[in-house]
C-alpha positions as a Markdown table, in Angstrom:
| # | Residue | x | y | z |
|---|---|---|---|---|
| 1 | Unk | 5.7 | 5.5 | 7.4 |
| 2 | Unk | 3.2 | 2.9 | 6.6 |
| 3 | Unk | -0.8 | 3.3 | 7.6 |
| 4 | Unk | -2.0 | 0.8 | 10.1 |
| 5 | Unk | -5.8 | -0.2 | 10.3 |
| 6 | Unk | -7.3 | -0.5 | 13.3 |
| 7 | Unk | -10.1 | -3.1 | 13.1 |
| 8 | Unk | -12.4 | -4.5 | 16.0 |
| 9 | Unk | -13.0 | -8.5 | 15.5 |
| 10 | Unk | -15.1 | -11.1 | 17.5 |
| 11 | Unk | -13.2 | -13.7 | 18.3 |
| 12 | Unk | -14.9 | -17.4 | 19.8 |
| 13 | Unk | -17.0 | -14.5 | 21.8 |
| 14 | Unk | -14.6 | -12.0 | 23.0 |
| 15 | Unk | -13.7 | -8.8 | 21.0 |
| 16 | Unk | -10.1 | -8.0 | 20.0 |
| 17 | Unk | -8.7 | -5.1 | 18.5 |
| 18 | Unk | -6.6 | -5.5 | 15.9 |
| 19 | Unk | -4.0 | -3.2 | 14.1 |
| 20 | Unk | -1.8 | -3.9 | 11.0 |
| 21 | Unk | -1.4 | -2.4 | 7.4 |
| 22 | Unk | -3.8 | -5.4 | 6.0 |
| 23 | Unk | -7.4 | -4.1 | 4.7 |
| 24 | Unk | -10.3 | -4.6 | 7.2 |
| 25 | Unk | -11.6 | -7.3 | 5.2 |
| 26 | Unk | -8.6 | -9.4 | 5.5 |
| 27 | Unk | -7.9 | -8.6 | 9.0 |
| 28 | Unk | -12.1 | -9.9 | 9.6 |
| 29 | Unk | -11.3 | -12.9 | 6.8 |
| 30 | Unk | -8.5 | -14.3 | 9.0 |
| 31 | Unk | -10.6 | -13.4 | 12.6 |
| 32 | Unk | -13.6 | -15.6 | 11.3 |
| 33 | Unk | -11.1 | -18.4 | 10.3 |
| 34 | Unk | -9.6 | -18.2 | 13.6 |
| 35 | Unk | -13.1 | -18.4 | 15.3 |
| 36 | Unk | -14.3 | -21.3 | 13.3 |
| 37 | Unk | -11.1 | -23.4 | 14.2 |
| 38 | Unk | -12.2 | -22.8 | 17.7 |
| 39 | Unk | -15.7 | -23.3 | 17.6 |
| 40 | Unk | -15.1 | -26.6 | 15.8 |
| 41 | Unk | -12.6 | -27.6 | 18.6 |
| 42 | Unk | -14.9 | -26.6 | 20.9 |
| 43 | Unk | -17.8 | -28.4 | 19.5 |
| 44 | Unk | -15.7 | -31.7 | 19.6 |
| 45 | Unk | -14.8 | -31.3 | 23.4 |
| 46 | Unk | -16.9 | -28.8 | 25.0 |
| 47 | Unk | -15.4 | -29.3 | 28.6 |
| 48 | Unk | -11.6 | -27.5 | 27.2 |
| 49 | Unk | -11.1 | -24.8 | 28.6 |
| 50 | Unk | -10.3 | -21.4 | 26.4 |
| 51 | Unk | -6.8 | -21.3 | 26.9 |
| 52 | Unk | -6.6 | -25.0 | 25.6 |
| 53 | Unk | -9.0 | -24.2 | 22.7 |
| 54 | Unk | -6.5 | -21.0 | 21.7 |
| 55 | Unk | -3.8 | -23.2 | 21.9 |
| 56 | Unk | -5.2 | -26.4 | 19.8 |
| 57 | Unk | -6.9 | -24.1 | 17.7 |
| 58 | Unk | -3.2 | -22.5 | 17.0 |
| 59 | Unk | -1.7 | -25.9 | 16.7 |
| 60 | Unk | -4.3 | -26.9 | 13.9 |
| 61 | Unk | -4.0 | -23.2 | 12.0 |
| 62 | Unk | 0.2 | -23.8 | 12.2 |
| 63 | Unk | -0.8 | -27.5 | 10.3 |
| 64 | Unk | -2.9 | -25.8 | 7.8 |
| 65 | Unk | 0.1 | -23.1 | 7.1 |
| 66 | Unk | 2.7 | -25.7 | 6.8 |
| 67 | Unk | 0.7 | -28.2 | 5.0 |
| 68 | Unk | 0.0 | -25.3 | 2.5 |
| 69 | Unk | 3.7 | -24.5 | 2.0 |
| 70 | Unk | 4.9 | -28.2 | 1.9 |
| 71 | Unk | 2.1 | -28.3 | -0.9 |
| 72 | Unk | 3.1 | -25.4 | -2.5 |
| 73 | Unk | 6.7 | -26.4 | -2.1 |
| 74 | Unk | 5.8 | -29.6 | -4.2 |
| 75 | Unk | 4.0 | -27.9 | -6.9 |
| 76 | Unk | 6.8 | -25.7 | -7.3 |
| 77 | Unk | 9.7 | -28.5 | -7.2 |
| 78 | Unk | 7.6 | -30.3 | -9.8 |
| 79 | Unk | 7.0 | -27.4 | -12.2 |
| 80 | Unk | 10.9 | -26.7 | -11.6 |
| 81 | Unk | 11.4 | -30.4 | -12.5 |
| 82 | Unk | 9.0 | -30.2 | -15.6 |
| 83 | Unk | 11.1 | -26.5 | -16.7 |
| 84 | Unk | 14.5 | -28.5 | -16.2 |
| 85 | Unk | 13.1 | -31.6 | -18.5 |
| 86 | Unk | 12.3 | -29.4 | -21.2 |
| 87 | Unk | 15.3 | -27.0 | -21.1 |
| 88 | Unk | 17.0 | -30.7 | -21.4 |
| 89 | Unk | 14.7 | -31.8 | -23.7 |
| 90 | Unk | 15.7 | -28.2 | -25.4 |
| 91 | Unk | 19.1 | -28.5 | -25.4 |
| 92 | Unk | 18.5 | -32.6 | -26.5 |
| 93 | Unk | 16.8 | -31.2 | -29.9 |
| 94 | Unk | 19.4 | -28.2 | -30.2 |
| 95 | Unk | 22.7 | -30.5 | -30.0 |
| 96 | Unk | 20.9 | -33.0 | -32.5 |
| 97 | Unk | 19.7 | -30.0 | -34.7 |
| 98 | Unk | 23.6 | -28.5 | -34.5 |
| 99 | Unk | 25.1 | -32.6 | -35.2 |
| 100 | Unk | 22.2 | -32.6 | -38.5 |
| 101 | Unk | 23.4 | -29.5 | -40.1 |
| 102 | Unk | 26.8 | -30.7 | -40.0 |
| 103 | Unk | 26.1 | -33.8 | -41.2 |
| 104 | Unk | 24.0 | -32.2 | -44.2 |
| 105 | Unk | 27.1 | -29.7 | -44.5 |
| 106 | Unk | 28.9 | -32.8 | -45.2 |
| 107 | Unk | 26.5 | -34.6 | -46.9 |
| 108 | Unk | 24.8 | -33.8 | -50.7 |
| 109 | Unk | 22.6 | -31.4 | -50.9 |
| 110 | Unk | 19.4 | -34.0 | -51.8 |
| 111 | Unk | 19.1 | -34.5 | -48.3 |
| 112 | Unk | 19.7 | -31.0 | -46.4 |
| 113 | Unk | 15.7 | -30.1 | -47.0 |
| 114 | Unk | 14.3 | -33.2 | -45.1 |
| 115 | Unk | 17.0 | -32.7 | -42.3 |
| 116 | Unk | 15.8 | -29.3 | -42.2 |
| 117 | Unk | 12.1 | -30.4 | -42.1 |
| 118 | Unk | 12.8 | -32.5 | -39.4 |
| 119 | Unk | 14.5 | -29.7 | -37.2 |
| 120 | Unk | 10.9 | -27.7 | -37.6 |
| 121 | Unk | 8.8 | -30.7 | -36.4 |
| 122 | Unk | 11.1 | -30.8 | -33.7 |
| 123 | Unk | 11.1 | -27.2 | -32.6 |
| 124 | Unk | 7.4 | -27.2 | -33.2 |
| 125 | Unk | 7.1 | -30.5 | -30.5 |
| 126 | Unk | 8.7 | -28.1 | -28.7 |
| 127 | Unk | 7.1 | -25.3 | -28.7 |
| 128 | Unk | 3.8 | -27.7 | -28.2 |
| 129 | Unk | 5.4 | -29.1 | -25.0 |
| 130 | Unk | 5.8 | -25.1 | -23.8 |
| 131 | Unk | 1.9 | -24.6 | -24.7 |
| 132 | Unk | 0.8 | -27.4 | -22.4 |
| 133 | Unk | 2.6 | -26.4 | -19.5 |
| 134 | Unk | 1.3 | -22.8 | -20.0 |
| 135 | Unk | -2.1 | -24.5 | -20.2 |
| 136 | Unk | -1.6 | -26.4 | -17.1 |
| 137 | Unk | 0.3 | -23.8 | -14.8 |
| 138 | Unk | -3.1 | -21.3 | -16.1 |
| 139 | Unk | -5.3 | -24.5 | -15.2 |
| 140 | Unk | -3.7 | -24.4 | -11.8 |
| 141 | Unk | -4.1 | -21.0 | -11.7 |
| 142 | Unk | -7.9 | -21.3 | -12.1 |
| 143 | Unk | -8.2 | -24.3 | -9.7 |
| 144 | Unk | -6.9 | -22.1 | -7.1 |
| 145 | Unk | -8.7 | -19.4 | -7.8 |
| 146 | Unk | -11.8 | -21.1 | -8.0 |
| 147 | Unk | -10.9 | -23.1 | -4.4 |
| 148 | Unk | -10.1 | -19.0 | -2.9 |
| 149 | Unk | -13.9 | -18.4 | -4.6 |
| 150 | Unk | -15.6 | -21.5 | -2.7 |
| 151 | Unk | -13.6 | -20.4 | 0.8 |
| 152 | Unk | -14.6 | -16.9 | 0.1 |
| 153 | Unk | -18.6 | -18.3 | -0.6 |
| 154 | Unk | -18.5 | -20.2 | 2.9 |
| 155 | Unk | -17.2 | -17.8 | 5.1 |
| 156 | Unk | -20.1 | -15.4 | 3.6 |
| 157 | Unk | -22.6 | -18.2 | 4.1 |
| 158 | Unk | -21.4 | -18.7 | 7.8 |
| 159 | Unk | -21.1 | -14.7 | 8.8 |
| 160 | Unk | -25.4 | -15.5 | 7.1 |
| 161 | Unk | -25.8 | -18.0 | 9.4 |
| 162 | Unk | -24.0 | -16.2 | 12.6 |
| 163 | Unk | -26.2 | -13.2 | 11.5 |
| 164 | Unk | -29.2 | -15.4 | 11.4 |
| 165 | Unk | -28.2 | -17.0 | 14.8 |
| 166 | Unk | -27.7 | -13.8 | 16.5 |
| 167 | Unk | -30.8 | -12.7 | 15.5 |
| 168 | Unk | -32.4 | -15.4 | 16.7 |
| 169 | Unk | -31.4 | -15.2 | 20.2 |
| 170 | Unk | -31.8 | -11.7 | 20.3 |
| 171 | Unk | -35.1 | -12.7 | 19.7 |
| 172 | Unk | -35.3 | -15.2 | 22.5 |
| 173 | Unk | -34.2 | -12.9 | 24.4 |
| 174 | Unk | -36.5 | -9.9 | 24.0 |
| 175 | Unk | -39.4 | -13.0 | 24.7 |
| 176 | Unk | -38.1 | -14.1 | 27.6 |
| 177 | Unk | -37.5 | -10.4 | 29.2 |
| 178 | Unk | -41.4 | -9.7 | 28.6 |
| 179 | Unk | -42.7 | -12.7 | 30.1 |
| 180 | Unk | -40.4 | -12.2 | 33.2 |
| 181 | Unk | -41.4 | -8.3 | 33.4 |
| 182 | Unk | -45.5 | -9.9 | 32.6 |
| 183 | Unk | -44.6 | -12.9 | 35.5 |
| 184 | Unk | -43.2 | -10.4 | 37.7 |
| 185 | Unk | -46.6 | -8.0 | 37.5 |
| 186 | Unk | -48.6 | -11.2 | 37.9 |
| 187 | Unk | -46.6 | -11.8 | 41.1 |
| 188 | Unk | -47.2 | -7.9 | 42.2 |
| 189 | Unk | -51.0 | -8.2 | 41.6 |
| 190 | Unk | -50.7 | -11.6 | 43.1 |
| 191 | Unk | -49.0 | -10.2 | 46.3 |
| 192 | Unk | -51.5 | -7.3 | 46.6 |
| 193 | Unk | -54.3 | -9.3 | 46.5 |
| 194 | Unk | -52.8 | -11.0 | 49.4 |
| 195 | Unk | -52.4 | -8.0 | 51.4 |
């Protein structure tokens, strides 16, 4: 039986309980990403109601997921392409290499070293081809890593600046509860005076 979290998110305002096996930390990751979409949407248009701001910011999350896959989905058809080119490429230099030894089995033996040379330079072309894709499917590797890194750096910076925000108006809010309770003894004095 698999362990579900329970984990309380705030969501455009409104607190949501959420429960699946994902870590807390995801489950708040993809809450705050959900919260921006609508807070940007809302920010846009501010007369939508929340419904409408659910629902567009679901439409614009569904474009980011598919966009992602049709991305992925490229980068994978063109390192599929790339793998198929040089197994081609492969079995290109393994046909010639197979049609040179026979020929050198056929021909004198003063030319069956330099045939043989040239089947090393081209395994080792090769080989050099299999390095640089390696290189750039680790480079890729990086570059996403590194654009997780940035995502992961700006959702910090804005739970800082919610933080900072909240802060604020609790603030604001502790001000303007003492100069009521202050106004409304003013107004107390103020009315006994009068009687």
């Amino acid at each position: 039986m698999t362990y579900k979290n329970k984990t309380v998110v705030s969501i455009y305002g409104n607190n949501y309980t959420i429960t699946g096996v994902e870590s807390e930390e995801y489950i708040h990751k993809v809450a705050l990403y959900i919260d921006k979409k609508m807070r940007d949407i809302a920010r846009v248009n501010n007369v939508l109601s929340n419904g409408i701001i659910a629902v567009l910011s679901a439409v614009n999350t569904a474009d980011d997921y598919f966009k992602s896959i049709e991305k992925l989905e490229n980068v994978m058809k063109e390192s599929r392409n790339e793998i198929e080119k040089l197994k081609s490429e492969h079995q290109k230099i393994e046909e010639k290499s197979a049609k040179d030894t026979e020929q050198l089995k056929n021909e004198a033996g003063k030319r069956e070293e330099a045939l043989i040379n040239e089947i090393e330079q081209l395994k080792s072309e090769f080989q050099q081809k299999e390095e640089e894709f390696s290189k750039e499917t680790e480079r890729l590797k990086n570059e996403a890593g590194r654009k997780e890194e940035a995502l992961t750096n700006e959702i910090e910076q804005l739970k800082g600046e919610y933080k900072q925000m909240e802060e604020l108006m609790f603030e604001e809010y502790n001000r303007l509860k003492d100069e009521y309770h202050k106004k409304g003894e003013e107004f107390m004095k103020d009315i006994e005076r009068l009687i």
